[in-house]
Backbone as a chain_set.jsonl record, in Angstrom:
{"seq": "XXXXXXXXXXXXXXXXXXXXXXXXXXXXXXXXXXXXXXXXXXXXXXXXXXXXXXXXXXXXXXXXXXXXXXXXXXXXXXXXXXXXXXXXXXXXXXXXXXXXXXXXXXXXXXXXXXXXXXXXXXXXXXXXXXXXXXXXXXXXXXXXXXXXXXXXXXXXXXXXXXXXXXXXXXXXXXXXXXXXXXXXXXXXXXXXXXXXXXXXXXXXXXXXXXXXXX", "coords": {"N": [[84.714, 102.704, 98.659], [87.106, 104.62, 98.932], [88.54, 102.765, 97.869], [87.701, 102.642, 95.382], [88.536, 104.492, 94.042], [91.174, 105.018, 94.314], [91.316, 102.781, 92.025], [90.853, 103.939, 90.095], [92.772, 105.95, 89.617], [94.962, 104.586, 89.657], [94.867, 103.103, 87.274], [93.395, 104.283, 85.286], [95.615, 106.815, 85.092], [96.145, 109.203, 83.387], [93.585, 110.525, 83.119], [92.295, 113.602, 84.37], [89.925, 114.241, 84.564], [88.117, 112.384, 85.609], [89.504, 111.61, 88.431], [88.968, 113.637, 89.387], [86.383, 113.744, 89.319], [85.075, 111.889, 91.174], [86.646, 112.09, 93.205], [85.191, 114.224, 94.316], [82.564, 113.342, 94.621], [82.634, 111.372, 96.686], [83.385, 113.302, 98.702], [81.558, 115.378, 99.049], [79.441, 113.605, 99.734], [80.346, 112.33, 102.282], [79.455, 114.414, 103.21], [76.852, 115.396, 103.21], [76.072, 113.184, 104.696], [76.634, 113.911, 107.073], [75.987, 115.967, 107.791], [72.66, 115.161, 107.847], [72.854, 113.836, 109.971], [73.912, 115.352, 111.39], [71.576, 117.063, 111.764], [69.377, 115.523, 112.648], [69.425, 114.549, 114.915], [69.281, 115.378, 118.55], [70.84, 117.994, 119.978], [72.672, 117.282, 122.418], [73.422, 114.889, 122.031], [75.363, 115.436, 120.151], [77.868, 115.433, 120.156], [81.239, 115.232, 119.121], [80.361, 114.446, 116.591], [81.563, 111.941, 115.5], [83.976, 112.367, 114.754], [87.426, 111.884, 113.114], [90.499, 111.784, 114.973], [93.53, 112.735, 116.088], [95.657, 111.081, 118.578], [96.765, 112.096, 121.641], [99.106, 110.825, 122.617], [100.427, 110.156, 120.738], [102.663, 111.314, 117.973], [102.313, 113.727, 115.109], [103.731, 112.701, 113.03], [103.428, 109.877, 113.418], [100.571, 109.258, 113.279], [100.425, 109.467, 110.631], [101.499, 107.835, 109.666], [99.905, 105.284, 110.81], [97.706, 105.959, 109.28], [98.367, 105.772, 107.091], [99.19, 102.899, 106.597], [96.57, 101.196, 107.363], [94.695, 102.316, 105.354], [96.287, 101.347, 102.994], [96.329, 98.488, 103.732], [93.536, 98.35, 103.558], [92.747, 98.482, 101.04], [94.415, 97.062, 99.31], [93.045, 95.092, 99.664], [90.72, 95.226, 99.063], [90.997, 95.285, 96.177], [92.892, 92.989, 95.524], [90.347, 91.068, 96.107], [88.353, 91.366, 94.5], [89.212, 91.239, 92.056], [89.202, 90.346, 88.688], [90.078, 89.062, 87.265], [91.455, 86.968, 88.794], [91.252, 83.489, 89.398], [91.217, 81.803, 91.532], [89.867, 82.619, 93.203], [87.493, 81.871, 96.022], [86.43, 82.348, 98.217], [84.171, 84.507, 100.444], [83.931, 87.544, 99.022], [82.983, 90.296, 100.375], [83.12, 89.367, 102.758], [85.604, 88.941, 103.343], [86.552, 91.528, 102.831], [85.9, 92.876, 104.279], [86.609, 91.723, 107.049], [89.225, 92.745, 106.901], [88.755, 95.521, 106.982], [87.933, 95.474, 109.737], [89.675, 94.194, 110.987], [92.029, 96.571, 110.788], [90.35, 99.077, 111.695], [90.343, 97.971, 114.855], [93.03, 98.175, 115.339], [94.073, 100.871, 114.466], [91.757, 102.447, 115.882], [92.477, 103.404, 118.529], [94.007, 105.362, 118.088], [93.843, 107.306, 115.84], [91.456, 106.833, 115.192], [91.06, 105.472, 112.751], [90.069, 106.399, 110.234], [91.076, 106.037, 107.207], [89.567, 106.824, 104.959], [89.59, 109.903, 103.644], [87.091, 111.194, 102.969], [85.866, 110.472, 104.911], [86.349, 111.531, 107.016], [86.406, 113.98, 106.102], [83.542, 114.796, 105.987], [82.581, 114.96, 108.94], [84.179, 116.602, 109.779], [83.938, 119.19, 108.677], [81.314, 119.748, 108.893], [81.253, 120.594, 111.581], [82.695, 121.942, 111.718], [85.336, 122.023, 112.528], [89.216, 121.565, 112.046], [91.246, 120.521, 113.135], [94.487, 119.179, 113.234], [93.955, 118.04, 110.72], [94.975, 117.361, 107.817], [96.028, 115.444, 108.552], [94.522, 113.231, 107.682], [93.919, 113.598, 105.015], [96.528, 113.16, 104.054], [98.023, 111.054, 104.628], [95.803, 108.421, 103.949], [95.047, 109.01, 101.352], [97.911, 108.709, 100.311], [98.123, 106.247, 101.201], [96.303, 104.906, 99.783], [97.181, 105.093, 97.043], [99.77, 103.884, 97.121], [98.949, 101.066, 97.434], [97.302, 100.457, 95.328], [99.425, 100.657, 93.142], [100.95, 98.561, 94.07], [99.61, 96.398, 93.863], [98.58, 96.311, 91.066], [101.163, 96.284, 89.717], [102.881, 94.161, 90.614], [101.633, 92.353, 92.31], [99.347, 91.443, 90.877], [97.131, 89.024, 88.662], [98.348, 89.737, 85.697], [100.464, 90.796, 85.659], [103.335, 92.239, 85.267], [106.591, 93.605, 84.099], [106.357, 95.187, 81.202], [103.689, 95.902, 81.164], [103.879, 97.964, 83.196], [105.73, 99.628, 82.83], [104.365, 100.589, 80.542], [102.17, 101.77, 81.689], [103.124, 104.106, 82.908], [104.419, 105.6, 81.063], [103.409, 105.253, 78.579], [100.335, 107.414, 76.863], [97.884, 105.958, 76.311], [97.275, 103.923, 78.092], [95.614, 100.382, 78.926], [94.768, 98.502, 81.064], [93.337, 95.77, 80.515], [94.445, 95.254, 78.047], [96.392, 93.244, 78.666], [97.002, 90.228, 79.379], [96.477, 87.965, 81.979], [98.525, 86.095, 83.614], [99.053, 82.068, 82.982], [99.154, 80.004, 85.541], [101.827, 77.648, 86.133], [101.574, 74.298, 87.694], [103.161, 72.036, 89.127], [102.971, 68.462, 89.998], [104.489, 67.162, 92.204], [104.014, 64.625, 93.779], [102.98, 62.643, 91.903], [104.92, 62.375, 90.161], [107.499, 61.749, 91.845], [105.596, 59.374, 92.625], [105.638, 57.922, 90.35], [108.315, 57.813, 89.541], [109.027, 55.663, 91.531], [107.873, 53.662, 90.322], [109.285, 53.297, 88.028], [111.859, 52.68, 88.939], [111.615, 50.292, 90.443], [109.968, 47.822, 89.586], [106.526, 46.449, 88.897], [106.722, 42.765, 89.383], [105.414, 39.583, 87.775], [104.1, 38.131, 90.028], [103.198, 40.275, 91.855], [102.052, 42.091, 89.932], [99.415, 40.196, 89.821], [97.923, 40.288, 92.056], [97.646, 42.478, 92.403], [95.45, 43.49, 90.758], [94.086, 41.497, 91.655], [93.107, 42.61, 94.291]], "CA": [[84.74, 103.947, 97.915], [88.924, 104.84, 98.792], [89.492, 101.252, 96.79], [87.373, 102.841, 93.749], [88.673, 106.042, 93.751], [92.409, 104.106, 94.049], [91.671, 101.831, 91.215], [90.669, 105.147, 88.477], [94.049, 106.358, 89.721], [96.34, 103.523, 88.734], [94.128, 102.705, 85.361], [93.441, 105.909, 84.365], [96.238, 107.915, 85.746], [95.991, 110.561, 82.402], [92.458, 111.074, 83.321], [92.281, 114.283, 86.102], [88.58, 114.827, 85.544], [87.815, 111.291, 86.633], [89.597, 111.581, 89.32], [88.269, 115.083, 90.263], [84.491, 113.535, 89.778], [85.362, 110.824, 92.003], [86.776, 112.835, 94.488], [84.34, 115.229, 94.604], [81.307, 112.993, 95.026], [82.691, 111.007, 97.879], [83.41, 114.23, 99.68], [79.885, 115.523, 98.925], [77.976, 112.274, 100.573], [80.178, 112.63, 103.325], [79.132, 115.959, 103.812], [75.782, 115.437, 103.554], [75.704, 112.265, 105.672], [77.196, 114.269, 108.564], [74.582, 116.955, 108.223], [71.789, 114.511, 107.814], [73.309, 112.765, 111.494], [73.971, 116.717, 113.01], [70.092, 117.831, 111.791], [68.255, 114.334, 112.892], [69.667, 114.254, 116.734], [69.147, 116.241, 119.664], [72.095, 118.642, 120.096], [73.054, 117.031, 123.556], [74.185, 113.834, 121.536], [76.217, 115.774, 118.917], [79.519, 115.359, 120.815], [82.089, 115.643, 117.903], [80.234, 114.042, 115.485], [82.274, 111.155, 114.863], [85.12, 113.099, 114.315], [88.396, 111.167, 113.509], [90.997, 112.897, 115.84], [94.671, 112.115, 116.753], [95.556, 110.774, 120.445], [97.475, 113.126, 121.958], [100.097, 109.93, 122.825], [101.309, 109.664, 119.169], [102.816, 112.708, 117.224], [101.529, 113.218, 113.475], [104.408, 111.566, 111.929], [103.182, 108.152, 113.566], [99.287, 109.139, 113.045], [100.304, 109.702, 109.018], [102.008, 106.265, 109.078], [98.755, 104.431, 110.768], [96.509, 105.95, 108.248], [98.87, 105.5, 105.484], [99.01, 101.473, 106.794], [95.594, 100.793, 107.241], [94.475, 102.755, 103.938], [97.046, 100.778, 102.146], [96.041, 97.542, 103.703], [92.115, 98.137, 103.21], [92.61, 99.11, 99.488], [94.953, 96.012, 98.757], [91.849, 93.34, 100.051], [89.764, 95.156, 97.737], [91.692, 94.959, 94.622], [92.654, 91.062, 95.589], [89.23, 90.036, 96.658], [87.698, 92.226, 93.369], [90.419, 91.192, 90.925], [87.961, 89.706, 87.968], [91.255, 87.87, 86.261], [91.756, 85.962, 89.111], [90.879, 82.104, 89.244], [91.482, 81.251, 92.651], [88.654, 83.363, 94.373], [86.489, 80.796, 96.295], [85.764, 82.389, 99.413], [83.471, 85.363, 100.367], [84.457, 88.538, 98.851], [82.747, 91.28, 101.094], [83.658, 88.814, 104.379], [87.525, 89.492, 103.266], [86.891, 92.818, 102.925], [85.064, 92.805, 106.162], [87.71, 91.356, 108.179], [90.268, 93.726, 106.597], [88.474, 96.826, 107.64], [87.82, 95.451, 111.249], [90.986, 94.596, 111.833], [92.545, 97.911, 110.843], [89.495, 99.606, 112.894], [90.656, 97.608, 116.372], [93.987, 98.666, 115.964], [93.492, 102.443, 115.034], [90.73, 103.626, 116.268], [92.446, 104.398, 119.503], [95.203, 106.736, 117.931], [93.226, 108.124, 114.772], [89.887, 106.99, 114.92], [90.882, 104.706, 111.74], [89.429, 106.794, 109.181], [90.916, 105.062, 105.88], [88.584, 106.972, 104.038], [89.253, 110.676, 103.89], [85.671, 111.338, 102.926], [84.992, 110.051, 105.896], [86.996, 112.146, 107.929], [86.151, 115.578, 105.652], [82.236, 115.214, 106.1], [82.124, 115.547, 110.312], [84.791, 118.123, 110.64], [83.038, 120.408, 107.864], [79.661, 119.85, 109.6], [81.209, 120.262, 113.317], [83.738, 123.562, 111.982], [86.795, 121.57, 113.626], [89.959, 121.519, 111.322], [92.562, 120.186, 114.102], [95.438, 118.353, 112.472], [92.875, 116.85, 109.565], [95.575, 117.004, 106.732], [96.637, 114.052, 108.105], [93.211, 112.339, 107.393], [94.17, 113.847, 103.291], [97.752, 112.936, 103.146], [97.678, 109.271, 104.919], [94.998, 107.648, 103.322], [95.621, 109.156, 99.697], [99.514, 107.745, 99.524], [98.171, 104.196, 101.147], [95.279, 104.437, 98.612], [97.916, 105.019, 96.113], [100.72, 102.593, 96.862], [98.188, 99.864, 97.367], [96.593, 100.417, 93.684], [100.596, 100.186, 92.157], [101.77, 97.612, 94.212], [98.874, 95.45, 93.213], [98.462, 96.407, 89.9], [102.273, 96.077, 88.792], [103.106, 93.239, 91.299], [100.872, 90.971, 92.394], [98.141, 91.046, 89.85], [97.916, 87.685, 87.663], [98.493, 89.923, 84.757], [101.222, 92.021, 86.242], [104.702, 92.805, 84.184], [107.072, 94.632, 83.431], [106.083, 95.416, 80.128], [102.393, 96.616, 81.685], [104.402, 98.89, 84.478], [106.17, 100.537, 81.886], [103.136, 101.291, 79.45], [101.152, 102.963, 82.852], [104.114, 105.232, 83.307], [104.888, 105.96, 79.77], [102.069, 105.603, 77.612], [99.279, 107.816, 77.037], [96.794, 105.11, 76.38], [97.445, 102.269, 78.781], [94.56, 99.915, 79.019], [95.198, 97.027, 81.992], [92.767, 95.017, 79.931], [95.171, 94.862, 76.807], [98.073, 92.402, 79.681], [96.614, 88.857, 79.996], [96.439, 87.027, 83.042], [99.604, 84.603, 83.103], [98.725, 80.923, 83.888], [99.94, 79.401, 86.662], [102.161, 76.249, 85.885], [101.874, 73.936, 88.884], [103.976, 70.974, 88.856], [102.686, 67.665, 91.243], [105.58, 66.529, 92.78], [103.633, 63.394, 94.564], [102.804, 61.823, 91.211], [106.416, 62.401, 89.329], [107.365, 60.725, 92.949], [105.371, 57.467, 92.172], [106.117, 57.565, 88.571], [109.852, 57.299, 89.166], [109.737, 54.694, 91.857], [107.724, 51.905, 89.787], [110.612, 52.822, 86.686], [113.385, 51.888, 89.832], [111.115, 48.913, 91.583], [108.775, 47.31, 88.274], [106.032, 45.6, 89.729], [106.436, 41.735, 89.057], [104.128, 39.431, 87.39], [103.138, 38.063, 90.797], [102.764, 41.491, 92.303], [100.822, 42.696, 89.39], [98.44, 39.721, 89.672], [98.341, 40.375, 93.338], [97.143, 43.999, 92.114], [94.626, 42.945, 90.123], [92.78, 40.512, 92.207], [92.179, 43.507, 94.983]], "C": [[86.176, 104.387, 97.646], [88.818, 103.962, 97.72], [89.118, 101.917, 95.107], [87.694, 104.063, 92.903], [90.912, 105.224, 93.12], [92.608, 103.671, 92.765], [91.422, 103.066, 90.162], [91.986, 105.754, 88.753], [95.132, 106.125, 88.74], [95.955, 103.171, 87.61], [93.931, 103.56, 85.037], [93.926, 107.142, 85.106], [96.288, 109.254, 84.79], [94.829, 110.865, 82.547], [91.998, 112.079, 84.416], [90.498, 114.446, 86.275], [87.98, 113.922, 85.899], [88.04, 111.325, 87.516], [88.762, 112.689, 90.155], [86.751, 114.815, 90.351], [84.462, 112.613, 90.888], [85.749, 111.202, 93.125], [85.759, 113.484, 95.005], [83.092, 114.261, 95.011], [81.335, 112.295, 96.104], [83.196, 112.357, 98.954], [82.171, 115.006, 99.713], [79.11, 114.371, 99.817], [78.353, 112.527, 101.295], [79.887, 113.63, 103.629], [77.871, 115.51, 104.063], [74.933, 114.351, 104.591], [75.834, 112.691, 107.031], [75.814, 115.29, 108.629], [73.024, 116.599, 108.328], [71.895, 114.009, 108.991], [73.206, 113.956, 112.352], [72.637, 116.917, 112.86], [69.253, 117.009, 112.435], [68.699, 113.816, 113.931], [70.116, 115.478, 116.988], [70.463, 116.68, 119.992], [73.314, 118.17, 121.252], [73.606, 115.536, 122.915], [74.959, 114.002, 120.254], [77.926, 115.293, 119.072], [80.881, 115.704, 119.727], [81.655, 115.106, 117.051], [80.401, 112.95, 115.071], [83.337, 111.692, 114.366], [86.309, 111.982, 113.952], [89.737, 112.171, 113.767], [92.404, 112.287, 116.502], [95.019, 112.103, 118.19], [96.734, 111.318, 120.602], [98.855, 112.224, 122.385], [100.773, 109.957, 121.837], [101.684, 111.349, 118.568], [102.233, 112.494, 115.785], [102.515, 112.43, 112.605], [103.567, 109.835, 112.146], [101.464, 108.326, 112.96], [99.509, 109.372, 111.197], [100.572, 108.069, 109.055], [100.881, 105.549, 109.163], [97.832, 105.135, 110.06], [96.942, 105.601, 106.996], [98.683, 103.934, 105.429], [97.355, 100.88, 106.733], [94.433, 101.109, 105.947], [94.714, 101.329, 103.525], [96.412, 98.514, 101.938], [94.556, 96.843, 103.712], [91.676, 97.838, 101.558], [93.105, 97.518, 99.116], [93.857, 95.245, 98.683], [91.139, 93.713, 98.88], [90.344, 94.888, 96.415], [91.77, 93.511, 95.046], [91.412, 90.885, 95.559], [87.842, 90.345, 95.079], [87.959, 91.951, 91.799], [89.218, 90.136, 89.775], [88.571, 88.441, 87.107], [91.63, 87.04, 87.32], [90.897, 84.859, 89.275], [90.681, 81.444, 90.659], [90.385, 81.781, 93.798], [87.586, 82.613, 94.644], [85.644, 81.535, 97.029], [84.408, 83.497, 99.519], [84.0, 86.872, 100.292], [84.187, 89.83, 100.148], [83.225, 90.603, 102.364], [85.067, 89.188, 104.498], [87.393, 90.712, 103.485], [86.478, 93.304, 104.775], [86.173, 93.082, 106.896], [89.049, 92.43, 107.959], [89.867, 95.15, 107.578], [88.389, 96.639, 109.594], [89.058, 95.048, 111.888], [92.428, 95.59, 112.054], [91.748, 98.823, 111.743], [90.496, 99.426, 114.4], [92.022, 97.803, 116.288], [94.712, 100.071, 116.294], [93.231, 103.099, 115.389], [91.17, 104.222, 117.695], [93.462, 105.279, 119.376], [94.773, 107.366, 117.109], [92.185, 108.527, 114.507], [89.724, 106.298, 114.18], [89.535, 105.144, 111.015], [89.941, 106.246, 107.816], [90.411, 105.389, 104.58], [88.96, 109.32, 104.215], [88.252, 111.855, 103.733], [85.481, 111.341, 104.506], [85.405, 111.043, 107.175], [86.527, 114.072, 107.411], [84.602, 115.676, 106.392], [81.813, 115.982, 107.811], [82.985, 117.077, 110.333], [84.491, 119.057, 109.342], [81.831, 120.949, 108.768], [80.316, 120.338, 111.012], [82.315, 121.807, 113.486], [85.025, 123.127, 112.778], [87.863, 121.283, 112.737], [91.607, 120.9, 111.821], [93.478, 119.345, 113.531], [94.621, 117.405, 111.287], [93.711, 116.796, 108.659], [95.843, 115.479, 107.192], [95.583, 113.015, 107.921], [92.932, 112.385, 105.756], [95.657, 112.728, 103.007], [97.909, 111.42, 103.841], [97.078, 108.169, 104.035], [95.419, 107.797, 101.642], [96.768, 108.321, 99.205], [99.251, 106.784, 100.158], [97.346, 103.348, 100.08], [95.878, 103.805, 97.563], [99.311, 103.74, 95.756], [99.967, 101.589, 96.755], [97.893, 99.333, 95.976], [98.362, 100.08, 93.524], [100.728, 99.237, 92.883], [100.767, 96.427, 93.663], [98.735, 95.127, 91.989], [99.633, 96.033, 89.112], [103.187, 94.783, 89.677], [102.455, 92.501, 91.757], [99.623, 90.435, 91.552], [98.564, 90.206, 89.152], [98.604, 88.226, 86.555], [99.967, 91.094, 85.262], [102.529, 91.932, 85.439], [105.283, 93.662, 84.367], [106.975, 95.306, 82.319], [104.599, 96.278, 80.198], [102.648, 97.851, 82.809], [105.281, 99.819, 83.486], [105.204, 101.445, 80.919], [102.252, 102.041, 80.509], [102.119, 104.398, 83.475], [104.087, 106.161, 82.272], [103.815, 105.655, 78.751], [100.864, 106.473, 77.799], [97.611, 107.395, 76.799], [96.855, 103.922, 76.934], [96.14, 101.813, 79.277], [94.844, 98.645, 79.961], [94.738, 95.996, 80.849], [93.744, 94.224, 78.348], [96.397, 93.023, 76.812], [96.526, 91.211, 80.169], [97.129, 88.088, 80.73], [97.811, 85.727, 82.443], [99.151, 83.295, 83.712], [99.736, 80.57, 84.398], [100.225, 77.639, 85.885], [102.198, 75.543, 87.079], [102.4, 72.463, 88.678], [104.151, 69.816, 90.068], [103.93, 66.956, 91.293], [105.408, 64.804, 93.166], [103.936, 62.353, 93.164], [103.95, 61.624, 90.012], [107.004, 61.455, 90.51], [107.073, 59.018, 92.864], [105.967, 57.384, 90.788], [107.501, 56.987, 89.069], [110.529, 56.014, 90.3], [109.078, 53.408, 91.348], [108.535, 51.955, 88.419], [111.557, 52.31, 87.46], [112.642, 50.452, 90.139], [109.669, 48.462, 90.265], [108.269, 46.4, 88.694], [106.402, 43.878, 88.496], [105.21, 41.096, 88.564], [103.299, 38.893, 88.775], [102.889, 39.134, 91.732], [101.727, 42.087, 91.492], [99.65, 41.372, 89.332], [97.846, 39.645, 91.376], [97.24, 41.749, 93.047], [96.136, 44.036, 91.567], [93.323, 42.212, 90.538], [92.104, 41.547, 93.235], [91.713, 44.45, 94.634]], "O": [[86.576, 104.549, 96.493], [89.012, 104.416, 96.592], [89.781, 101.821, 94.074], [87.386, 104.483, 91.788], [91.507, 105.085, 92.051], [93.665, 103.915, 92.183], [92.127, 102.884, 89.169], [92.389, 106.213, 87.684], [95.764, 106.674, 87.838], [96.84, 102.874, 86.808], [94.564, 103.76, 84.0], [93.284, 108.084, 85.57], [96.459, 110.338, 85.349], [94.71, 111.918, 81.92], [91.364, 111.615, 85.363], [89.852, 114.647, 87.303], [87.058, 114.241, 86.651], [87.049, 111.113, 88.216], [88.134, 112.597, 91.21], [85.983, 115.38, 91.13], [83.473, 112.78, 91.602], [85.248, 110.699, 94.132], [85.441, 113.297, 96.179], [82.596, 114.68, 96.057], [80.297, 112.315, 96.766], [83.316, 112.049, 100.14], [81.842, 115.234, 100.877], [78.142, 114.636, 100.529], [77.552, 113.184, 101.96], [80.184, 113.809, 104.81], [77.674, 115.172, 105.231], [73.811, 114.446, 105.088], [75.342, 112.105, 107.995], [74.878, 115.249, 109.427], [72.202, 117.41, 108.756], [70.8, 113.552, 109.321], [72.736, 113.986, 113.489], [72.145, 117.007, 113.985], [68.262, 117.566, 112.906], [68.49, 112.614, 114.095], [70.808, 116.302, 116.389], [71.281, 115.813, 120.299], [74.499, 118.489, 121.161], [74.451, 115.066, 123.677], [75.203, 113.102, 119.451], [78.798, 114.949, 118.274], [81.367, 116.821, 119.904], [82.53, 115.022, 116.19], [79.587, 112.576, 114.226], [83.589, 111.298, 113.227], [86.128, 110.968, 114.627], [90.024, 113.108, 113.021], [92.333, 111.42, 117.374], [94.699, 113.03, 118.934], [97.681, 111.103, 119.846], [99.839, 112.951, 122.518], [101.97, 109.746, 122.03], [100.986, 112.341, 118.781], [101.792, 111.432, 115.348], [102.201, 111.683, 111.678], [103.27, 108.981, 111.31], [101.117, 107.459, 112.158], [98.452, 109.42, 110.566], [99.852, 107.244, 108.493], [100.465, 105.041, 108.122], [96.733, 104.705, 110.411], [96.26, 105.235, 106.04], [98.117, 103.484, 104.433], [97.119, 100.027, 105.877], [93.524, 100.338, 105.641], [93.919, 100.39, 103.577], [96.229, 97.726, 101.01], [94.246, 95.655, 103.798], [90.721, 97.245, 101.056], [92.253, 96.757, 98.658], [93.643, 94.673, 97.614], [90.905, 92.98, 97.919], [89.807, 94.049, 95.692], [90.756, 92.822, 94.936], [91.224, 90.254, 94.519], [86.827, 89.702, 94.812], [87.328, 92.24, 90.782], [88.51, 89.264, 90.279], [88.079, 87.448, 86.573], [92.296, 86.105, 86.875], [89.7, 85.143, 89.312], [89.896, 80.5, 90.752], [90.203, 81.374, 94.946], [86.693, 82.519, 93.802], [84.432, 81.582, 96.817], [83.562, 83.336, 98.64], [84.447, 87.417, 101.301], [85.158, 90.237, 100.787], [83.806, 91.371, 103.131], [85.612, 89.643, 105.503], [88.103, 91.181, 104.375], [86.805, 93.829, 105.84], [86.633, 94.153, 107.289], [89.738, 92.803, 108.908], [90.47, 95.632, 108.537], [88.707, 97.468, 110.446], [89.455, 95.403, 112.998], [93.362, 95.55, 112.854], [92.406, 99.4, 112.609], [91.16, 100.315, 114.932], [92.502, 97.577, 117.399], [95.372, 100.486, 117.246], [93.743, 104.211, 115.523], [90.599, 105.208, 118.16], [93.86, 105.944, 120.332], [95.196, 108.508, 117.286], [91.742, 109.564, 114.014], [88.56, 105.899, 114.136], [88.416, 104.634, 111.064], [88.97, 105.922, 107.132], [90.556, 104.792, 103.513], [88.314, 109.878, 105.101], [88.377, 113.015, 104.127], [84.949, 112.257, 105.132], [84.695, 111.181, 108.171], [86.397, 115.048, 108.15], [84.426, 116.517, 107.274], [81.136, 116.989, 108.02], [82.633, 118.192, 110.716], [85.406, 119.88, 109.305], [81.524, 122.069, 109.176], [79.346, 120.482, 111.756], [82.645, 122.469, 114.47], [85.614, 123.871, 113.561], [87.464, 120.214, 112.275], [92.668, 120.842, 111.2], [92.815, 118.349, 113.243], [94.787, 116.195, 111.13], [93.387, 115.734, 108.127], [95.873, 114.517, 106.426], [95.941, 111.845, 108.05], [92.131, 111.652, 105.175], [95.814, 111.864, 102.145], [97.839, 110.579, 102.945], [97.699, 107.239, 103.521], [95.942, 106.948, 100.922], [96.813, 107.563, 98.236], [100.119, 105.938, 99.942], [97.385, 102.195, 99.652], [95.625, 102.696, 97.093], [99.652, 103.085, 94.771], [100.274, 100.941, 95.754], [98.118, 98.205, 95.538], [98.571, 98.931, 93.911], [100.558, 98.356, 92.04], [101.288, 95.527, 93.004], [98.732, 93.954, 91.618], [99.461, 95.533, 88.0], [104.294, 94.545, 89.194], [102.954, 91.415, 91.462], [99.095, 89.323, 91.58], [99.742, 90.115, 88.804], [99.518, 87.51, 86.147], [100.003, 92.269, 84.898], [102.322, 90.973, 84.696], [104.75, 94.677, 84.815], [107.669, 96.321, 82.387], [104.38, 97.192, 79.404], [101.73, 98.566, 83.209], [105.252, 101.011, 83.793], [105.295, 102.643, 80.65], [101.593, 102.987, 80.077], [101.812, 105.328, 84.221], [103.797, 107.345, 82.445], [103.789, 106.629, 77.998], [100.289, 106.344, 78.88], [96.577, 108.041, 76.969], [96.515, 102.906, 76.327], [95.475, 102.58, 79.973], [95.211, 97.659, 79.321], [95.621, 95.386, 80.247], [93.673, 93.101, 77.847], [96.854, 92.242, 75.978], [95.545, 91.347, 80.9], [98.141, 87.462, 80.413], [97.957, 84.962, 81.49], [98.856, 83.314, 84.906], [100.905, 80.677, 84.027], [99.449, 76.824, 85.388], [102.97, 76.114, 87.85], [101.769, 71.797, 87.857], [105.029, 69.912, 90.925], [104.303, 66.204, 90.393], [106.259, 63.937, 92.969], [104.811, 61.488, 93.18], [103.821, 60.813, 89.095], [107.024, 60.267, 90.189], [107.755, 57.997, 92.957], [106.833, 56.58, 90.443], [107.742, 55.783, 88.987], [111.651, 55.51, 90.276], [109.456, 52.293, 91.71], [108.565, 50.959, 87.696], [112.258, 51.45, 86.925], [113.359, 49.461, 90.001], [108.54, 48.949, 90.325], [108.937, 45.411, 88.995], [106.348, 43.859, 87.266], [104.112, 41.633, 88.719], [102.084, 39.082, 88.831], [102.156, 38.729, 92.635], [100.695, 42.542, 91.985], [98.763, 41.713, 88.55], [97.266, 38.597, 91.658], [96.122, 41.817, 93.56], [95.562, 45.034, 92.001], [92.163, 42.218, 90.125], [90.875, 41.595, 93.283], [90.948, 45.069, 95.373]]}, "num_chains": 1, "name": "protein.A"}
């Protein structure tokens, strides 16, 4: 949901009421998912909800950085693993994403909670009335959402440019779709290799009849 909210960002950064529908409806579900979890269990297993909640070991500068990092590095998998212009995508898309999120989880969750999502973090502490350092569950995730979408989009995407990083700054109609995918030139070394040692060493005629018979 962050990755899709991310990607209407960086592609349609002149668009605010996309973004503002997009915002708004992932902070709506989580709302109503938390109040659907506080109404449908017994009050004695409410505990915080699922809250995500900074560990009193770290100050908020470091708890902004690990949400801004694990954002940043949830959002990237999705754009790579999503990317529709690339060629090279064999493996299993949602398993990448998978492994992304679980291994930002296990290194998080014991200083933040590894929320990632600040949906995910608005819906309990609405439902639960707890507001304890939560900006940093807004301003973390948002600027890893955000660098993730540019750095992908104007640097590692196949179609990526300077000429496409300029028109998303400076144009008021930039369309990704317009910037075609560059092919990859790959250049076999092995077989330039043989080539140039039978122009030094030219097989003979009894080598090539030698070659021939096996």
């Amino acid at each position: 949901a962050l990755g899709g909210t991310s990607r209407a960002v960086t592609r349609y950064a002149g668009s605010v009421v996309i973004i503002f529908v997009r915002i708004s409806e992932l902070l709506i579900g989580a709302v109503i998912g938390a109040g659907i979890l506080f109404g449908l269990t017994p009050e004695s297993y409410h505990g915080n909800l699922g809250m995500t909640m900074v560990n009193s070991k770290i100050n908020l500068g470091q708890a902004v950085g690990i949400e801004f990092f694990v954002t940043l590095v949830l959002v990237f998998a999705v754009f790579a693993s999503c990317d529709a212009k690339r060629k090279d995508l064999n493996g299993s898309t949602p398993l990448s994403i998978g492994l992304a999120v679980t291994m930002c989880h296990l290194w998080a969750i014991d200083f933040t909670g590894s929320s990632m999502n600040t949906a995910r973090s608005f819906g309990p502490a609405l439902v639960m009335g707890e507001w304890q350092d939560h900006w940093v569950y807004w301003l973390g995730p948002i600027l890893g959402g955000l660098v993730a979408g540019l750095l992908y989009e104007h640097l590692f995407a196949v179609n990526a440019s300077l000429l496409k990083a300029k028109a998303c700054l400076l144009s008021s109609d930039y369309d990704d779709d317009k910037y075609k995918a560059h092919k990859m030139k790959i250049r076999i070394i092995e077989e330039d290799s043989i080539n140039d040692e039978n122009d030094e060493f030219p097989l003979t005629k009894k080598d090539d009849k030698y070659t021939s018979n096996v």
